[in-house]
C-alpha positions in Angstrom: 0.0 0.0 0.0 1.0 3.4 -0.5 1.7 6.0 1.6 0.9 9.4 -0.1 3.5 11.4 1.5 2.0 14.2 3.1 5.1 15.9 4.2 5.6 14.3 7.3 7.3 11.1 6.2 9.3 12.8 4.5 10.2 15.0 6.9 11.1 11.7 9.4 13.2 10.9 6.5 15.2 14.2 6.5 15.6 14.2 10.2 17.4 11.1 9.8 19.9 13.2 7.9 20.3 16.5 9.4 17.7 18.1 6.7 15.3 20.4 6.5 14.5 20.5 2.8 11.5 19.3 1.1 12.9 15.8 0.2 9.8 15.0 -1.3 9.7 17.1 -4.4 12.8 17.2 -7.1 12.4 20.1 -9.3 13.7 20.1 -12.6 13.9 23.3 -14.7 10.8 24.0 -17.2 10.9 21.7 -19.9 14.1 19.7 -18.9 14.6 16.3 -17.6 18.4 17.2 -16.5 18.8 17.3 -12.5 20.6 20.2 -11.6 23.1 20.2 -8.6 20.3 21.2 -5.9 18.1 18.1 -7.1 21.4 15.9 -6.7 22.3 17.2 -3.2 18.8 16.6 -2.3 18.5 12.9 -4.2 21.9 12.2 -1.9 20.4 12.9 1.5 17.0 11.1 0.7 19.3 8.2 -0.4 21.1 8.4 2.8 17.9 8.5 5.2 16.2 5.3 3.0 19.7 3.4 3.9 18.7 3.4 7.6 15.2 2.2 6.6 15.2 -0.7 4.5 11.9 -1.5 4.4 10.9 1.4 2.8 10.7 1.2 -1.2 10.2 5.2 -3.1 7.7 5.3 -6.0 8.7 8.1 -8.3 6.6 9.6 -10.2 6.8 12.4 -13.0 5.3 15.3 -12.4 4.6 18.5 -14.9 3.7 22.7 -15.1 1.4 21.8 -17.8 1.4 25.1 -18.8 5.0 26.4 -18.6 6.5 22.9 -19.5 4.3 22.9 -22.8 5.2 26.3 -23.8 9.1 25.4 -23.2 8.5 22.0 -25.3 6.6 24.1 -28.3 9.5 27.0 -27.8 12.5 23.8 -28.2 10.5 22.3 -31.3 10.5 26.3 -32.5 14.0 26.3 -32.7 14.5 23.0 -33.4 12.7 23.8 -36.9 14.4 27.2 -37.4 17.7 25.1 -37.4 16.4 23.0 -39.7 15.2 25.4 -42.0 19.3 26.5 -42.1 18.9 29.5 -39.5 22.2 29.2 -37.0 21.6 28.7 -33.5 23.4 31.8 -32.8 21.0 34.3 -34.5 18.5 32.4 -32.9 20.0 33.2 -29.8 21.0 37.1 -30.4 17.5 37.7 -32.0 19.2 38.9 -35.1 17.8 40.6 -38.1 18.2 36.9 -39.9 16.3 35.5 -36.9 13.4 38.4 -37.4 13.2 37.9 -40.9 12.3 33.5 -40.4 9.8 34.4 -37.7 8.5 36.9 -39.7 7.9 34.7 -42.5 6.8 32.3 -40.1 4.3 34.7 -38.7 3.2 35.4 -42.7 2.3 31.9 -43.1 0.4 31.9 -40.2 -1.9 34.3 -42.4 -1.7 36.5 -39.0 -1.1 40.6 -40.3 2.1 42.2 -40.6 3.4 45.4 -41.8 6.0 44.7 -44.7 7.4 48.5 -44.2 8.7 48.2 -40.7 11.0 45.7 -38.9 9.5 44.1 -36.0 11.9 45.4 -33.7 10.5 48.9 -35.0 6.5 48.2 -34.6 4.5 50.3 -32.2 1.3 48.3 -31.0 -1.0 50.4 -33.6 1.3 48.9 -36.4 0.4 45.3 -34.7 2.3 43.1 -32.5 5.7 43.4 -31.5 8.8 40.9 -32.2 8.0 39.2 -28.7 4.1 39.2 -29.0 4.9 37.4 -32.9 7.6 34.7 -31.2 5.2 33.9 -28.4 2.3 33.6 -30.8 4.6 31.4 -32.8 5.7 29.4 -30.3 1.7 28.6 -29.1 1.3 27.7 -32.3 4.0 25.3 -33.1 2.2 21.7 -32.5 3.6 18.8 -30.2 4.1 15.4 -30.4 0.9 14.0 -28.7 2.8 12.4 -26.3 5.7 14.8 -25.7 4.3 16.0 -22.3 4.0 12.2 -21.0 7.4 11.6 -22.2 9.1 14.7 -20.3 7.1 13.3 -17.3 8.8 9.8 -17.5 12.2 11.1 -18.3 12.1 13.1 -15.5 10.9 10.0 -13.3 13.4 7.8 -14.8 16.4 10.7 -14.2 15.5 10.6 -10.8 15.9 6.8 -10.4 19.2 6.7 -12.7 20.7 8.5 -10.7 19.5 6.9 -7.5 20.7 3.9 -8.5 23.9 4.5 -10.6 25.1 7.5 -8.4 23.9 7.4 -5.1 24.4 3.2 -5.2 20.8 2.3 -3.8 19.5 -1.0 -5.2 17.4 -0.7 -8.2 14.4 -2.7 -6.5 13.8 -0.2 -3.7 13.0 3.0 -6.6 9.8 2.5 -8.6 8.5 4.7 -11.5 5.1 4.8 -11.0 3.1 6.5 -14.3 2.3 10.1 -14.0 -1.5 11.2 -14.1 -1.8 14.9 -15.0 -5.1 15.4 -13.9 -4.3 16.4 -10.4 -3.7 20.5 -10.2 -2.3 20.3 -6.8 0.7 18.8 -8.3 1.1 20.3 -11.3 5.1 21.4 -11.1 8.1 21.1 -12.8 9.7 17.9 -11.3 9.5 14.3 -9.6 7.1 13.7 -7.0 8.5 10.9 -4.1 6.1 8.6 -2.4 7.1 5.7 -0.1 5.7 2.2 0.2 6.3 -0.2 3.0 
């Protein structure tokens, strides 16, 4: 059975370690399955505390910012297209006049309005949108694999237990990936939610 970890357990489990962070959560930065330093420190001390309690297995389970996450997916598959298209990842980058002129005819394609007489860098509001209204437009308009959310979820799940189990040295049977249901808005964030089974 599992125990939803209400903080408490977790808590216990930090106790056991000197800690006072949230060992329950792992944030990941939007739109990236990579663990950063902090989620590593805190992936470490979790490990620690589970080593003095053996009977405990963690379920992992992938959790997303639906919003920002999908945004940060359409903006990667954005670029990922302007690339392919032959535009170099560093006008991309500098928002150059090469990387204005591909979103504009981007934008144009759309069949959304644009003044042909001024850059986008030089429209007022009563000319239409600006160079930031046209990329975000663009970028909420750039289609996602169907499943690209779900598989951000997982690889975040499945970075979490790599690195339990290859790094930190805890036995692969007491980490579980458990599939993510999106459904809940309470835990709607960028990161790996931890739960704990006896």
């Amino acid at each position: 059975i599992i125990t939803k970890a209400v903080t408490a357990p977790f808590k216990l489990l930090g106790s056991l370690v000197g800690s006072d962070e949230d060992l329950q959560r792992i944030q990941f930065a939007i739109g990236s399955a990579d663990l950063d330093d902090s989620a590593r420190n805190k992936l470490d001390q979790l490990n620690g505390a589970l080593a003095q309690r053996p009977t405990l297995t963690l379920v992992i389970t992938g959790q997303l910012n639906l919003e920002a996450d999908r945004k940060s997916l359409q903006w990667m598959e954005l670029r990922q297209q302007l690339i392919k298209d032959g535009l170099p990842e560093a006008d991309i980058d500098n928002k150059t006049a090469a990387w204005e002129k591909a979103m504009g005819k981007r934008y144009r394609e759309m069949g959304l309005p644009e003044s042909d007489n001024l850059s986008m860098a030089e429209k007022s509001e009563a000319d239409g949108p600006n160079r930031e209204e046209k990329s975000s437009a663009l970028t909420a308009a750039t289609e996602l694999p169907a499943n690209a959310l779900d598989e951000l979820a997982e690889a975040r799940a499945v970075a979490v237990k790599t690195y339990l189990v290859n790094d930190a040295g805890m036995a692969s049977d007491r980490a579980v990936i458990e599939q993510s249901v999106q459904s809940d808005a309470a835990n709607q964030f960028s990161g790996a939610e931890l739960n704990l089974k006896h």
